[in-house]
Backbone as numpy.savetxt, mean C-alpha at the origin, in Angstrom:
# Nx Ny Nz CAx CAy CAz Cx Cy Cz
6.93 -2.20 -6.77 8.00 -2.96 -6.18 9.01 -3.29 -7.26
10.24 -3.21 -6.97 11.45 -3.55 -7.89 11.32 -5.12 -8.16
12.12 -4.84 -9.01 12.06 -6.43 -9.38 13.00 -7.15 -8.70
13.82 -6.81 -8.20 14.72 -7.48 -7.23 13.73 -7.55 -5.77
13.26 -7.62 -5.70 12.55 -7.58 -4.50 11.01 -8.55 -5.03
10.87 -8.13 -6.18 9.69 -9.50 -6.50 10.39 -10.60 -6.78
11.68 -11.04 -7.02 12.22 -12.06 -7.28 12.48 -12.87 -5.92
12.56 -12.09 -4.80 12.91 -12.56 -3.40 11.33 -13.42 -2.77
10.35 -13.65 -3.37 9.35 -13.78 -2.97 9.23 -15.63 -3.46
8.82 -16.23 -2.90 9.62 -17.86 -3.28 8.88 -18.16 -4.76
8.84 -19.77 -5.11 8.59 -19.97 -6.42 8.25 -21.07 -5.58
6.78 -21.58 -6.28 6.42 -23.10 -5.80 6.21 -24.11 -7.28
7.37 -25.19 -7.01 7.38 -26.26 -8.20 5.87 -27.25 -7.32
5.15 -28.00 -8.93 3.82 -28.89 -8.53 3.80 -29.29 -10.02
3.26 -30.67 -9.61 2.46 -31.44 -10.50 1.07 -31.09 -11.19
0.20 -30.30 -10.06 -1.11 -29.97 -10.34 -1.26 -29.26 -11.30
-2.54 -29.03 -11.67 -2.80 -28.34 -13.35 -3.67 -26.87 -12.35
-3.60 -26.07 -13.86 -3.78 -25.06 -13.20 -5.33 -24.93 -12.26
-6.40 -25.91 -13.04 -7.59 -25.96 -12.25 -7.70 -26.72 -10.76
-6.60 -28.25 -10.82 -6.76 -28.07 -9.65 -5.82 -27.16 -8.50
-4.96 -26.20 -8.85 -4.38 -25.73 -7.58 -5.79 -24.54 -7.28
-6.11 -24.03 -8.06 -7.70 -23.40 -8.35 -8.63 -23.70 -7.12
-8.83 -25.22 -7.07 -9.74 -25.65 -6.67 -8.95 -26.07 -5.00
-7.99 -26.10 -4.98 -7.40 -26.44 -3.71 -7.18 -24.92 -3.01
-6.64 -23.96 -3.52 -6.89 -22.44 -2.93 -8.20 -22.19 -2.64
-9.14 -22.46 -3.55 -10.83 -22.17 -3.26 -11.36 -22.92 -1.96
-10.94 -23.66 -1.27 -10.96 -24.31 -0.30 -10.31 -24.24 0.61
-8.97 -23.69 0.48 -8.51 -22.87 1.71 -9.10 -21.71 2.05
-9.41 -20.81 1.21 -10.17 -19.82 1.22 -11.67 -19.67 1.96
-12.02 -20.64 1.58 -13.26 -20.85 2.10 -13.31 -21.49 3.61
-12.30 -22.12 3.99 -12.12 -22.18 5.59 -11.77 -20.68 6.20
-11.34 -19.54 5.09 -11.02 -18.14 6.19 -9.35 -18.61 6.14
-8.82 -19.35 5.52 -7.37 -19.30 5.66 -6.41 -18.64 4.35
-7.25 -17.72 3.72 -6.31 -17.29 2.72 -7.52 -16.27 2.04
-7.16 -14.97 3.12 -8.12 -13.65 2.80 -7.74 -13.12 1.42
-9.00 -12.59 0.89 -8.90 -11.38 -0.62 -8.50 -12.04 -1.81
-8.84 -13.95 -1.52 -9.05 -14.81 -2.40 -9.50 -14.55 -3.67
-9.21 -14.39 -5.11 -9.78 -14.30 -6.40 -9.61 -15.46 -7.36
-10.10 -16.37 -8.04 -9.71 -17.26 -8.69 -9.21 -16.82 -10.20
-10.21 -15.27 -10.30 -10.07 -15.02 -11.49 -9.87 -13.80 -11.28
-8.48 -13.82 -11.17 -8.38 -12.22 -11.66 -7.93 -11.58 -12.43
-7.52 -10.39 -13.16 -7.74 -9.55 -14.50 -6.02 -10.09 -14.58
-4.71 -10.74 -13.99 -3.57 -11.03 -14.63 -3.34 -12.30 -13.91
-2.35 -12.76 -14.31 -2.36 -14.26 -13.04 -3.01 -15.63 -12.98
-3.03 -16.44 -12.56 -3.78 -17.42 -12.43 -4.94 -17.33 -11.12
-4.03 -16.70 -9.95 -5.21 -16.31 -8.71 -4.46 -15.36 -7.97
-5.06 -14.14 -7.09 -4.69 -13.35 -6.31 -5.16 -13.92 -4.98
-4.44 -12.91 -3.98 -4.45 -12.88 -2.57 -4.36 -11.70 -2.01
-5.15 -10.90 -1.04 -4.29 -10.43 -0.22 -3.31 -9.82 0.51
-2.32 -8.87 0.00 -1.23 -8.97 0.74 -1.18 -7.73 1.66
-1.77 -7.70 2.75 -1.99 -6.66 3.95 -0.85 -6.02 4.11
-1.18 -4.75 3.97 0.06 -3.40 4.22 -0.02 -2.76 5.09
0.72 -2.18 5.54 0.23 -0.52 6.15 0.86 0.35 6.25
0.55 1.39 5.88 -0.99 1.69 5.63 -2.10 1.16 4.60
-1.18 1.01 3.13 -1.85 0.72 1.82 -1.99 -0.86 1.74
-2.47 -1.38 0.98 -2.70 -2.96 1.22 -2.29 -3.45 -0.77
-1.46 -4.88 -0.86 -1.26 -5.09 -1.87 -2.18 -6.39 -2.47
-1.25 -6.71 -3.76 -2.33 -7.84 -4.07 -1.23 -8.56 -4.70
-1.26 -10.36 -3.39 -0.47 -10.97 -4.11 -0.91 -11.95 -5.31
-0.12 -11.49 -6.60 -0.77 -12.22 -8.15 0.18 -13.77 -7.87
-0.41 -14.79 -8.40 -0.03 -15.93 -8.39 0.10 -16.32 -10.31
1.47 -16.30 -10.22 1.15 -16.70 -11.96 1.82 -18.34 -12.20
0.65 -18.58 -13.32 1.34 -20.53 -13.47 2.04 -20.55 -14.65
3.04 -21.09 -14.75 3.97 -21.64 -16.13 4.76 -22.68 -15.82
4.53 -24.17 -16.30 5.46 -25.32 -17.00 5.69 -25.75 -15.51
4.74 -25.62 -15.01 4.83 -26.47 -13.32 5.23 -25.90 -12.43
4.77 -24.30 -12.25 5.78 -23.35 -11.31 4.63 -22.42 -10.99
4.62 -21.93 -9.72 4.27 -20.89 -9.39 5.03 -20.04 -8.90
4.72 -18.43 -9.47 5.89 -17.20 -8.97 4.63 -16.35 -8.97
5.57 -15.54 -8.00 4.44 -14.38 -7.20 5.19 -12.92 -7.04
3.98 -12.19 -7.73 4.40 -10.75 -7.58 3.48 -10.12 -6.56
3.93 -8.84 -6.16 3.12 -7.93 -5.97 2.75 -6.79 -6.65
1.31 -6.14 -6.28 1.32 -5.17 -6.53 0.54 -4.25 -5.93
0.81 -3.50 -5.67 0.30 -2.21 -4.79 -1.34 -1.67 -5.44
-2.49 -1.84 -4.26 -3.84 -1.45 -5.01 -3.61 -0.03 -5.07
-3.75 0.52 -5.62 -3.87 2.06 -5.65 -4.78 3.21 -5.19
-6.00 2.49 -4.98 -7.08 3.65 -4.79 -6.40 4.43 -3.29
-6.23 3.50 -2.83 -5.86 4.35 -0.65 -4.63 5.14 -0.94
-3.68 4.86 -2.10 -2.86 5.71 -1.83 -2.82 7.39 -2.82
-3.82 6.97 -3.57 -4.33 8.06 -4.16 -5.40 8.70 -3.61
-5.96 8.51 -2.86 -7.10 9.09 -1.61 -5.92 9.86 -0.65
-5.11 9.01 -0.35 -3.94 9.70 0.77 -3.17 10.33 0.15
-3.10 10.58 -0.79 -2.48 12.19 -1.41 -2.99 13.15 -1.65
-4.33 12.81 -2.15 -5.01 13.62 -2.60 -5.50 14.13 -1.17
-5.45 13.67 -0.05 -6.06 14.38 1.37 -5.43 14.96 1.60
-3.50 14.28 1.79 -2.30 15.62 2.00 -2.88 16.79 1.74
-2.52 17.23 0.30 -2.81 18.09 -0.41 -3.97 19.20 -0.20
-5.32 18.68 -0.45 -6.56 18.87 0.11 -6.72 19.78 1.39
-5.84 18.80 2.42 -5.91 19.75 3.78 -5.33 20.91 4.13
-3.53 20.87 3.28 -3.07 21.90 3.19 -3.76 23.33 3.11
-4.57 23.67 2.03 -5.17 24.71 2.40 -6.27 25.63 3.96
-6.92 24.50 3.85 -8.26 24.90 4.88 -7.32 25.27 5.63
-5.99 24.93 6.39 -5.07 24.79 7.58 -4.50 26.52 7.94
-4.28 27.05 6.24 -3.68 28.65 5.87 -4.86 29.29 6.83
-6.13 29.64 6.28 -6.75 31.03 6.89 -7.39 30.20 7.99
-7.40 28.94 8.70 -7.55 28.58 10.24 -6.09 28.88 10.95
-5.35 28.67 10.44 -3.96 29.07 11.47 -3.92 30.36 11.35
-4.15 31.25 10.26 -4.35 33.01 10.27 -5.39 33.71 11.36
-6.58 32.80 10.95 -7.23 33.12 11.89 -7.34 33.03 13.32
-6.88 31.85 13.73 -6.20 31.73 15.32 -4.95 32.89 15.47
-4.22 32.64 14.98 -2.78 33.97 14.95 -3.32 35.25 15.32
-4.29 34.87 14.22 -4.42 36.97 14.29 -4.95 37.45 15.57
-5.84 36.41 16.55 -6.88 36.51 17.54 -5.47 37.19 18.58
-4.33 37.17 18.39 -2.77 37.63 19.10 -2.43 38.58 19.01
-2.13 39.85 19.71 -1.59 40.86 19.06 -0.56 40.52 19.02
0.93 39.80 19.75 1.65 39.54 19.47 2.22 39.62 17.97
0.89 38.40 17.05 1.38 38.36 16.22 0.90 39.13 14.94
-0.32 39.92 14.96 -0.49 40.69 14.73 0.68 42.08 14.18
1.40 42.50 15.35 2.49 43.62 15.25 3.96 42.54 14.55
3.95 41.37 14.96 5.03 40.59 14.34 5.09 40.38 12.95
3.72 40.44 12.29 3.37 41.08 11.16 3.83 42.02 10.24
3.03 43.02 10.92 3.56 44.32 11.33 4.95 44.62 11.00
5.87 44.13 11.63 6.50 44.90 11.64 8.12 44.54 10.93
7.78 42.97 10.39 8.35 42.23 9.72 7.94 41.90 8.39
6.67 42.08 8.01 6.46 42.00 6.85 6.39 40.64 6.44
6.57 39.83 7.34 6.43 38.19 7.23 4.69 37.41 7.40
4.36 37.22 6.09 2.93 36.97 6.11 2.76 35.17 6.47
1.75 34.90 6.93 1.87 33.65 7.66 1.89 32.62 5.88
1.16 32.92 4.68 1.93 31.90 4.11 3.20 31.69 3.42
4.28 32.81 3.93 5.49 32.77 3.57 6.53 31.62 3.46
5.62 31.39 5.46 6.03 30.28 6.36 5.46 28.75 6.23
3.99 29.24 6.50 3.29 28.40 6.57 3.13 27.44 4.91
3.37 27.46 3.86 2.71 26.50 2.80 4.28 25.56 2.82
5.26 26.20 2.82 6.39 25.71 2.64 6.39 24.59 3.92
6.31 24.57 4.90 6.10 24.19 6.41 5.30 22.75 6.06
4.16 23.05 5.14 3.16 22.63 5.00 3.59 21.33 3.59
3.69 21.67 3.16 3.70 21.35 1.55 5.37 20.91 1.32
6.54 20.99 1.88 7.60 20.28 1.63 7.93 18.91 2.44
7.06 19.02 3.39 6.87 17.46 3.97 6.29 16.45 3.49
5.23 16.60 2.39 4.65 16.03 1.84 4.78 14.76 1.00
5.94 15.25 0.19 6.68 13.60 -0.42 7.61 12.95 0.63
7.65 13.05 1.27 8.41 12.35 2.04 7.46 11.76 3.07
6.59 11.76 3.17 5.21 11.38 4.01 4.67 10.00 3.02
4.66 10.70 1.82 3.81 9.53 0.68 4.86 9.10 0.85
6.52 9.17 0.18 7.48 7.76 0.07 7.67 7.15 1.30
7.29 7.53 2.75 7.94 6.87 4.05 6.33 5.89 3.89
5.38 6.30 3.64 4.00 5.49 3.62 3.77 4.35 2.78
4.57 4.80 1.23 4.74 3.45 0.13 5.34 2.21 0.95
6.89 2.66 1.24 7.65 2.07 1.87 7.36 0.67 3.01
6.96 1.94 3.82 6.05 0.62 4.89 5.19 -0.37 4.27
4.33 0.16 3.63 3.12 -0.55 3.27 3.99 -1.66 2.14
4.89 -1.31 1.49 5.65 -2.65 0.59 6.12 -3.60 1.63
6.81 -3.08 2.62 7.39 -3.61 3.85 6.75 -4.74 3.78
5.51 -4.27 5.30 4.74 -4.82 5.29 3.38 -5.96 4.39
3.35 -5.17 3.09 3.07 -6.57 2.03 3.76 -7.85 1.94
5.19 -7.27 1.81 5.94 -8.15 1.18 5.67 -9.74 2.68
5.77 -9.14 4.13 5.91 -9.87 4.67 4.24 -10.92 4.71
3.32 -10.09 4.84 2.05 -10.86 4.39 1.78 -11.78 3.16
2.76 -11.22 1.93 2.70 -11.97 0.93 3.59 -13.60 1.06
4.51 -13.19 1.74 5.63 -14.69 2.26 4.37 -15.71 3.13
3.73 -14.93 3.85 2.71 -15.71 5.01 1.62 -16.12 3.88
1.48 -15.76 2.82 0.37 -16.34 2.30 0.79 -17.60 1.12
2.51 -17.09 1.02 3.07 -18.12 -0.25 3.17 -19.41 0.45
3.12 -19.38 1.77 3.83 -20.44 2.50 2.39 -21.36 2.89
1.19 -20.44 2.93 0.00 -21.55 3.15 -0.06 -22.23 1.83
0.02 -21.37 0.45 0.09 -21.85 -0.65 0.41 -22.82 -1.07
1.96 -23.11 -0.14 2.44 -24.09 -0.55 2.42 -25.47 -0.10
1.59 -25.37 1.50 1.20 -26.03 2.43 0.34 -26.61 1.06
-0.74 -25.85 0.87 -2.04 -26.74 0.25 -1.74 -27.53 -1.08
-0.88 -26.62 -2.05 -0.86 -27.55 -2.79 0.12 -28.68 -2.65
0.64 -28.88 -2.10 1.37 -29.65 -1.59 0.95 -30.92 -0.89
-0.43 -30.62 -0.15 -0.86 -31.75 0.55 -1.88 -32.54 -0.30
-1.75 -33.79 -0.24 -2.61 -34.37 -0.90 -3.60 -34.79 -0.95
């Protein structure tokens, strides 16, 4: 995500120290009101959550001088599984669509008689749609984070907030 677009994500001013907003998230959490809860995670003060789709993000909560600001960031494994499947399937698809074709004489003599072999057609067909499949899929799934991540800044701010 750009940084103009992580900057659009609010900032919560507080009194609390970093253990107790800690301990006040750990307790929302634990009612089921603030899914994919981490207190400790590898950057940040605490993660969340931030439901995508297709891909799902993770909103980081970082503390400095009485402030909380929130990034995202995109988990990676689903969208590296979903490329790597693109890709993957592309082939098996060549000698099953050859093999259905050929069961044609149609296309058989169209063959024949054109000299046009089915992966002339077919990989290009196949394989230039492809980035544009992964960037229309990033896309959404930031979309969609970004708006799960607002729904989770806003319980955030509910809790620490209440006294």
């Amino acid at each position: 995500m750009d940084q103009g677009e992580q900057n659009s994500l609010p900032t919560i001013k507080t009194d609390l120290s970093a253990d107790e907003i800690r301990a006040r998230l750990l307790k929302l959490s634990k009612r089921g009101k603030l899914a994919g809860y981490n207190q400790e995670p590898q950057h940040g003060l605490v993660s969340v959550a931030a439901h995508g789709t297709p891909f799902d993000s993770e909103l980081i909560a970082e503390f400095d001088e009485g402030e909380l600001r929130f990034r995202l960031r995109l988990l990676p494994l689903m969208p590296i599984v979903f490329v790597v499947m693109l890709l993957v399937a592309i082939w098996p698809g060549l000698p099953l669509t050859d093999a259905f074709l050929s069961s044609f004489e149609w296309y058989a003599r169209f063959e024949a008689n054109t000299g046009i072999l089915l992966w002339y057609w077919y990989l290009p067909l196949t394989i230039l749609p492809t980035p544009f499949a992964i960037k229309s899929s990033l896309n959404k799934s930031r979309a969609s984070a970004k708006e799960s991540a607002i729904e989770a800044t806003e319980k955030i701010g509910k809790a620490i907030s209440a006294g």
